[in-house]
C-alpha positions in Angstrom: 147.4 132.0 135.4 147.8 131.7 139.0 146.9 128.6 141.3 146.0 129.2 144.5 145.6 126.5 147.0 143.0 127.5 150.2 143.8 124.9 152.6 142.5 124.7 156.0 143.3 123.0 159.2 142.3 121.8 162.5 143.7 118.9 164.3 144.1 117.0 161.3 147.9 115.6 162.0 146.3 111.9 160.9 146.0 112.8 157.4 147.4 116.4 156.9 150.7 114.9 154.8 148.8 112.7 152.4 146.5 115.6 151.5 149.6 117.8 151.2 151.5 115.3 149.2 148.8 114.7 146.7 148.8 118.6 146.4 152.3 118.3 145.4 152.1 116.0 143.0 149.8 117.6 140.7 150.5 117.2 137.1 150.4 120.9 136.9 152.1 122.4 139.7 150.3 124.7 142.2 151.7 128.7 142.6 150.8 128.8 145.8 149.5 127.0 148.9 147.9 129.2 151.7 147.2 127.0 154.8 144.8 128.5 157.7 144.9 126.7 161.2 142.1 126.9 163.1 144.3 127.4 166.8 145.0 122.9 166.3 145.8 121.7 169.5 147.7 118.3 168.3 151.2 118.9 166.4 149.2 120.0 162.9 151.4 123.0 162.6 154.6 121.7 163.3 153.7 119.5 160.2 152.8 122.7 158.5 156.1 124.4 159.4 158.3 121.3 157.9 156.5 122.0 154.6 157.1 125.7 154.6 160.8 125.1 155.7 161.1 122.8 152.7 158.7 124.9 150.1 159.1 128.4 151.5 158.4 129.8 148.0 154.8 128.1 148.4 153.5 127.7 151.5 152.0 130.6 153.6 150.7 129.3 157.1 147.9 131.5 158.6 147.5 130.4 162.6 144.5 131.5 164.4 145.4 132.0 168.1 141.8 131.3 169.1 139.3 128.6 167.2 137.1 130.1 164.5 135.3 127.6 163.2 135.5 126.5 159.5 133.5 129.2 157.9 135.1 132.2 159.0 138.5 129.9 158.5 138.1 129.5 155.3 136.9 132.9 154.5 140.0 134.2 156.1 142.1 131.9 153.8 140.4 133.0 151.2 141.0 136.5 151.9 144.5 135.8 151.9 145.3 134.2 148.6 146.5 136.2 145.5 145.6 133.4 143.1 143.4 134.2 139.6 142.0 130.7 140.4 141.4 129.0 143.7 141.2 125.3 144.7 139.7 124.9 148.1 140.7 121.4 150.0 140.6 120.1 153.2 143.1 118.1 155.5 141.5 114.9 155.4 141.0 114.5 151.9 143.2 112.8 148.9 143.4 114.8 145.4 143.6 112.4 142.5 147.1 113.6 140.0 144.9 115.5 137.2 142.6 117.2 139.7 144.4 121.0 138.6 144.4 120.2 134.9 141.1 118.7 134.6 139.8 121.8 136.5 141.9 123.8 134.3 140.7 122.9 131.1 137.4 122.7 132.2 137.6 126.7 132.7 139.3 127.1 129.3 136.7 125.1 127.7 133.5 127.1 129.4 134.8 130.7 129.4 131.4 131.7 131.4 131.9 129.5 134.2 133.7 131.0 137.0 133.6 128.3 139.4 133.2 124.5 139.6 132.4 121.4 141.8 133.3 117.9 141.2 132.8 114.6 142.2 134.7 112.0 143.9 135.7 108.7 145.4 134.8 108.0 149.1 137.3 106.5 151.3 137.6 105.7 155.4 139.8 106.2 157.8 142.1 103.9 156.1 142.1 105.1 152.9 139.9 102.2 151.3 137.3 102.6 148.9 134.1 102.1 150.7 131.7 99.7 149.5 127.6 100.5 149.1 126.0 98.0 150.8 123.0 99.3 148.7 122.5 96.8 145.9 121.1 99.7 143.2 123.7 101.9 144.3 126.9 100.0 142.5 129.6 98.4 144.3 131.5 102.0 145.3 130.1 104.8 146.8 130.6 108.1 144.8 130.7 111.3 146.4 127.6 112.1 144.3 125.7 109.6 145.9 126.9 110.1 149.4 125.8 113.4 149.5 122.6 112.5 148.0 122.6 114.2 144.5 121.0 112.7 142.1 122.7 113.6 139.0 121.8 110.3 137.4 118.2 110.5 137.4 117.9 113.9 137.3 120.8 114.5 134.5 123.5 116.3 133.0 121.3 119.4 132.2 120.2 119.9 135.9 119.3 123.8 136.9 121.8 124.1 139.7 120.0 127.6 140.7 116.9 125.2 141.1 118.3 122.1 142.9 120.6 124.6 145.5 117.6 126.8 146.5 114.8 124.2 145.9 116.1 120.8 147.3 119.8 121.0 148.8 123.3 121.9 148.6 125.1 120.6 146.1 128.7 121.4 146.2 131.3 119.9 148.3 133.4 122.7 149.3 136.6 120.3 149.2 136.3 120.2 145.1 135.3 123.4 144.4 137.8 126.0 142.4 136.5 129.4 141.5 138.3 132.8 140.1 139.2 134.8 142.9 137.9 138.1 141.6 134.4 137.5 142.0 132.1 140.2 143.5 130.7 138.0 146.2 133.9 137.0 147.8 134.2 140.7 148.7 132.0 140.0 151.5 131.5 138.5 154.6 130.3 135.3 154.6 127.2 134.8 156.9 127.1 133.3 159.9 124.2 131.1 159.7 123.6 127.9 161.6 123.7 125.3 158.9 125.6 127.3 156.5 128.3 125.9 155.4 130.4 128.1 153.0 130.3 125.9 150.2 126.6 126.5 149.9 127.1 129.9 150.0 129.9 129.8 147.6 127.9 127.8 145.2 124.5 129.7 145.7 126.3 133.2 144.5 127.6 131.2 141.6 124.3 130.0 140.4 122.6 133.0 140.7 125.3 134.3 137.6 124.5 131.2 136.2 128.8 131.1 136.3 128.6 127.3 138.0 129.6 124.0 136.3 130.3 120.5 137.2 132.5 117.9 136.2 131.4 113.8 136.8 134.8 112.8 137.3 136.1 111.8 140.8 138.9 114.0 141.5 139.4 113.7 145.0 139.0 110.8 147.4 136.8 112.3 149.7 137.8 110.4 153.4 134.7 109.8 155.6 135.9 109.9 159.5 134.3 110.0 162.8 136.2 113.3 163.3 135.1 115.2 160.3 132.5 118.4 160.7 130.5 117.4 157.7 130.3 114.4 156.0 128.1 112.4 154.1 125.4 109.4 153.7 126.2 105.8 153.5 122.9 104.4 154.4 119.9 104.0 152.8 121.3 106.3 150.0 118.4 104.8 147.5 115.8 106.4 149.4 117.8 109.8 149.6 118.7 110.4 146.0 115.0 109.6 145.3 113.6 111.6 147.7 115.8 114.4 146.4 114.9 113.6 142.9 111.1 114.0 143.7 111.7 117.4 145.3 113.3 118.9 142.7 111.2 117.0 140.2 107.9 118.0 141.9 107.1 114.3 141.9 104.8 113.8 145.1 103.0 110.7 143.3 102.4 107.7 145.6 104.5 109.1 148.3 104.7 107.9 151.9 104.1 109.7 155.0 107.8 109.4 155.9 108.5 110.9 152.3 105.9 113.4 152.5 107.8 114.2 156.4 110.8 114.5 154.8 110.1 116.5 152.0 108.0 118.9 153.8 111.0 119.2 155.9 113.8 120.0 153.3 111.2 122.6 151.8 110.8 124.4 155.5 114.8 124.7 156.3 115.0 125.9 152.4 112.4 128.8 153.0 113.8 129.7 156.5 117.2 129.9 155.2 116.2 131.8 151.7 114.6 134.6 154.1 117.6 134.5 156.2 120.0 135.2 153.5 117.5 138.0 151.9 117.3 139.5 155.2 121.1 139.6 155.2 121.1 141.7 152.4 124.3 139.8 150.9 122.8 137.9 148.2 122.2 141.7 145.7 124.7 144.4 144.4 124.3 147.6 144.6 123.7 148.7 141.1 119.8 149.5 140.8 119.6 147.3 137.7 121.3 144.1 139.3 119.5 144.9 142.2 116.4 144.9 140.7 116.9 141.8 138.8 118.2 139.9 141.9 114.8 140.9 143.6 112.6 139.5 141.2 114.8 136.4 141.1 114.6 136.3 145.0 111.0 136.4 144.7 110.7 133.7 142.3 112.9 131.3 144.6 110.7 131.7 147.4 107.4 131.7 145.3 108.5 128.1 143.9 109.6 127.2 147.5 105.9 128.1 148.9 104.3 125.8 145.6 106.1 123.0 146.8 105.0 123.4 150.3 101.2 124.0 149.4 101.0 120.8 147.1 102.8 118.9 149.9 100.1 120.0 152.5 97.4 119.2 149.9 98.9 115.5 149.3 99.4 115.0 153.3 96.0 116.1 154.5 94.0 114.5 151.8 96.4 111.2 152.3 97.3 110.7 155.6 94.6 113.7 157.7 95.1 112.7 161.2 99.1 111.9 160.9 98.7 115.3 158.8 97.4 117.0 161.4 99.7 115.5 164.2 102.4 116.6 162.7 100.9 120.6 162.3 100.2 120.7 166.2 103.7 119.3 166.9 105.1 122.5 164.6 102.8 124.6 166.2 104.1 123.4 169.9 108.0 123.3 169.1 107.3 127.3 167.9 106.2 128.2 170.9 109.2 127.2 172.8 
């Protein structure tokens, strides 16, 4: 079985080496590390080169003359690996010592699963643990938590098709691994604003029902004013509730600002769904998968639409004129 390591870069000399080194000291030893630099401006690639001058036999450096941005980056890494199974990471990040074998036996223990997220520590700029300064939360944020996913009250025996197409994304691309030969990753990833390719990753996956999960921190996931997506550290209470409800259908005793936000995450979720259909990248080819991929694209946007109706009902029989404020403002911002 084959590691692969997709790894990519873009001015991240800060923390490139500690991300590197951690890859290095995995207790079962990587095949292969394929690094893709998004055209770096600071001295990220001459870090780069003193790996591959020291690990030639591992390290394959991809540099993009001109900046891509991270989604066709990390497609392009992708592309490039020769891997059975591939761990995506990126620069910033720490991987804990038992992050391939955990993953590994994970796989061997769920033959079905073909790809898998984890959880994770959250560290700053420093490398400290940072503290919740949410009371219910616990003393640590988890990378669960700061990206709002609320495994704990939802539980183990979540339906990730359900959650990633009816409340959010779940998946932290930086501890995901998947197999490599996987239908999906045959094409192009779409370039849709806000969508990330760990979404997409994760979506094709759940649609197979070939996703799983492991509650274990394996990374230490660093939060940095540089970083392109990152995650919540305030009022995280509210968020994981909030996503909890939506995926729940809980609308009981809700708030304005609750019924807001909710009506919100269930507009962006619809718009995106018909985006992605529209694409035509979410079906096969083959009549019979294609016909079962309809039907399921139909459900997803029929429990999408429920959730939207019973949210209308709830804000114009609770709070009518805010209700109503709120419908001209849509109205107006679609006009423009």
């Amino acid at each position: 079985m084959k590691i692969s390591v997709c790894l990519i870069t873009y001015n991240g000399s800060s923390y490139i080496k500690e991300q590197i080194d951690s890859i290095l000291a995995q207790t079962i030893p990587v095949n292969e590390i394929i690094v893709s630099n998004d055209a770096s401006t600071d001295n990220t690639l001459s870090i780069l080169q003193t790996y591959s001058l020291r690990f030639p036999e591992l390290f394959k450096i991809l540099n993009n003359t001109s900046n891509i941005g991270a989604v066709q980056n990390i497609e392009h890494c992708i592309k490039a690996a020769s891997g059975d199974i591939l761990f995506l990471a990126d620069q910033d990040d720490i991987w804990m010592p038992n992050k391939v074998a955990t993953s590994l036996n994970y796989f061997k223990q769920n033959p079905s699963i073909k790809g898998l997220f984890t959880n994770g520590f959250v560290i700053n700029a420093k490398g400290e643990t940072i503290s919740s300064p949410m009371e219910e939360i616990g003393s640590d944020i988890n990378l669960w938590d700061s990206m709002s996913f609320p495994i704990k009250e939802i539980g183990n025996d979540i339906n990730l098709l359900k959650y990633i197409t009816e409340v959010e994304n779940f998946a932290t691309g930086a501890t995901m691994a998947f197999y490599k030969q996987l239908p999906f990753l045959e094409k192009p990833f779409p370039i849709i604003n806000g969508l990330f390719h760990d979404r997409w990753i994760a979506l094709n996956l759940c649609l197979n029902n070939e996703m799983g999960l492991i509650n274990e921190p394996l990374i230490k996931y660093r939060q940095h004013e540089h970083q392109v997506v990152g995650g919540k550290n305030e009022n995280q209470a509210y968020y994981l509730d909030l996503n909890a409800r939506l995926y729940k259908n809980d609308f009981n005793g809700i708030s304005f600002k609750q019924y807001k936000d909710l009506s919100n995450k269930c507009d962006y979720n619809l718009t995106l769904h018909k985006k992605l259909v529209s694409s035509g990248l979410l079906v096969e080819n083959d009549d019979e998968v294609l016909n079962t991929s309809n039907q399921i694209m139909i459900s997803i946007e029929n429990n999408i639409m429920k959730k939207i109706y019973e949210l209308d009902a709830i804000g114009k029989a609770s709070f009518p004129i805010l209700f109503l404020l709120r419908k001209f403002k849509k109205f107006l911002v679609s006009l423009f």
